[in-house]
C-alpha positions as a Markdown table, in Angstrom:
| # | Residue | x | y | z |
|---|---|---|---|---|
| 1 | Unk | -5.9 | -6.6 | 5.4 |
| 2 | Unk | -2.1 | -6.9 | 4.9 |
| 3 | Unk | -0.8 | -4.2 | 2.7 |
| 4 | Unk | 1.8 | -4.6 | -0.4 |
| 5 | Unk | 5.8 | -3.6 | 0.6 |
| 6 | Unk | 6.3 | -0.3 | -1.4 |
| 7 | Unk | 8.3 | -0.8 | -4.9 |
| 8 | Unk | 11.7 | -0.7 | -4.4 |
| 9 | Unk | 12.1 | 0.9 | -8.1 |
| 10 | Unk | 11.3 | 4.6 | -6.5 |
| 11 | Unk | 13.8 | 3.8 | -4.3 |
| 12 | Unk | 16.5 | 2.6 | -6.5 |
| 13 | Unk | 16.2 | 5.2 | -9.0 |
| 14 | Unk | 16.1 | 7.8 | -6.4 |
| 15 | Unk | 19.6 | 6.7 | -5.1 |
| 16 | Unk | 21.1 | 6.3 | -8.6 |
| 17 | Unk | 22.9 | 9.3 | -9.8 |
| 18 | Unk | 22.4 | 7.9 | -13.2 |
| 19 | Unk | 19.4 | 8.0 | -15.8 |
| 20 | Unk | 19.3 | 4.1 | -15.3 |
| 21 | Unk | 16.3 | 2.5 | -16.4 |
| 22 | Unk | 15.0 | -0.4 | -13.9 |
| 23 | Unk | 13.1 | -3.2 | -15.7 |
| 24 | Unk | 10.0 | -5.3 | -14.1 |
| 25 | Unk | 12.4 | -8.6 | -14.0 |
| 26 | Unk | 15.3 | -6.3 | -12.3 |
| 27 | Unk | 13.1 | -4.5 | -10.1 |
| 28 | Unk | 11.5 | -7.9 | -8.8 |
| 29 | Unk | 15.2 | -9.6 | -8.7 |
| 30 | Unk | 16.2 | -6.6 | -6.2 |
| 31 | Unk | 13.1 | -7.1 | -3.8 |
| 32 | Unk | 14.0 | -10.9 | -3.7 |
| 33 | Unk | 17.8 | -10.4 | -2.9 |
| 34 | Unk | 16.9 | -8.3 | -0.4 |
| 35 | Unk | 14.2 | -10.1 | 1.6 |
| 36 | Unk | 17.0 | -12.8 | 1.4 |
| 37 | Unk | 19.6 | -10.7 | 2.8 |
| 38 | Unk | 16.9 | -8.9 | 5.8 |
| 39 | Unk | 16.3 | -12.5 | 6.7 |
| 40 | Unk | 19.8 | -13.5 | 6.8 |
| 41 | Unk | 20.6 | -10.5 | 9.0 |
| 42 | Unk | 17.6 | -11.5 | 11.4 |
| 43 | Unk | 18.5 | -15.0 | 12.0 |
| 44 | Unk | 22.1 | -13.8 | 12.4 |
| 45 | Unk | 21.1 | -11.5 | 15.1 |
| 46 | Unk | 18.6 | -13.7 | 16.4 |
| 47 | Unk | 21.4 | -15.9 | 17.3 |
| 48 | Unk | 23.4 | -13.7 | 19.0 |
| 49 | Unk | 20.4 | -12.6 | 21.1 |
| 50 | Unk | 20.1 | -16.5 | 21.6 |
| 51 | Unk | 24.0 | -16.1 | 23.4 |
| 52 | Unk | 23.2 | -13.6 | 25.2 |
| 53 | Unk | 19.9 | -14.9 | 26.9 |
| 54 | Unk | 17.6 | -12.3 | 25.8 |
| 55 | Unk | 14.0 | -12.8 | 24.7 |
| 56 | Unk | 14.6 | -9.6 | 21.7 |
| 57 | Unk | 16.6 | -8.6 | 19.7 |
| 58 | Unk | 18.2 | -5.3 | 19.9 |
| 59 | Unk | 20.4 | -2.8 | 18.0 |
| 60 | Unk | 23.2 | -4.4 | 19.2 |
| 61 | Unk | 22.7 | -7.6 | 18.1 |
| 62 | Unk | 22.2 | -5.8 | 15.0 |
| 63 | Unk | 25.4 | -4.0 | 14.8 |
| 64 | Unk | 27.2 | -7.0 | 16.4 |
| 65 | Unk | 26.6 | -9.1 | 13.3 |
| 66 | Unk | 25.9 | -6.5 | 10.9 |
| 67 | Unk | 29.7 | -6.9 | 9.6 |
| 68 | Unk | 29.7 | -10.6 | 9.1 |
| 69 | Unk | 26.4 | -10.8 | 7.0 |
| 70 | Unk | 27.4 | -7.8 | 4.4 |
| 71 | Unk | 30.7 | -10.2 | 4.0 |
| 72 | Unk | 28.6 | -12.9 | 3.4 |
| 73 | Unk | 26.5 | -10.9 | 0.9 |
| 74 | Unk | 29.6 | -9.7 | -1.1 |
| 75 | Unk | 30.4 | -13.3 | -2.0 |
């Protein structure tokens, strides 16, 4: 049986420094961007294991297109 991803409201709050409250619409909003942008930085680095011939992916395709999906992101 396939388990729920944890809430990423404890996590938000917990990195606020603010007394920010997180509403159900928000908190659901900021578990969709961020599937969208974990699966933009897996295809990204699924292509550049692609270049390199190898069958994984590794921290360095990570870090290797790490910088040009966050710019992406920004807008």
């Amino acid at each position: 049986m396939l388990n729920k991803a944890p809430k990423l409201k404890h996590t938000v709050k917990g990195k606020m420094k603010s007394n920010v409250k997180v509403g159900p619409a928000s908190e659901a909003m900021l578990e969709l961007l961020t599937l969208v942008f974990v699966n933009s930085l897996a295809e990204e680095a699924k292509a550049k294991a692609f270049e390199e011939k190898s069958a994984t992916i590794r921290a360095q395709h990570l870090k290797a297109v790490s910088k040009k999906v966050l710019k992406k992101a920004r807008g």
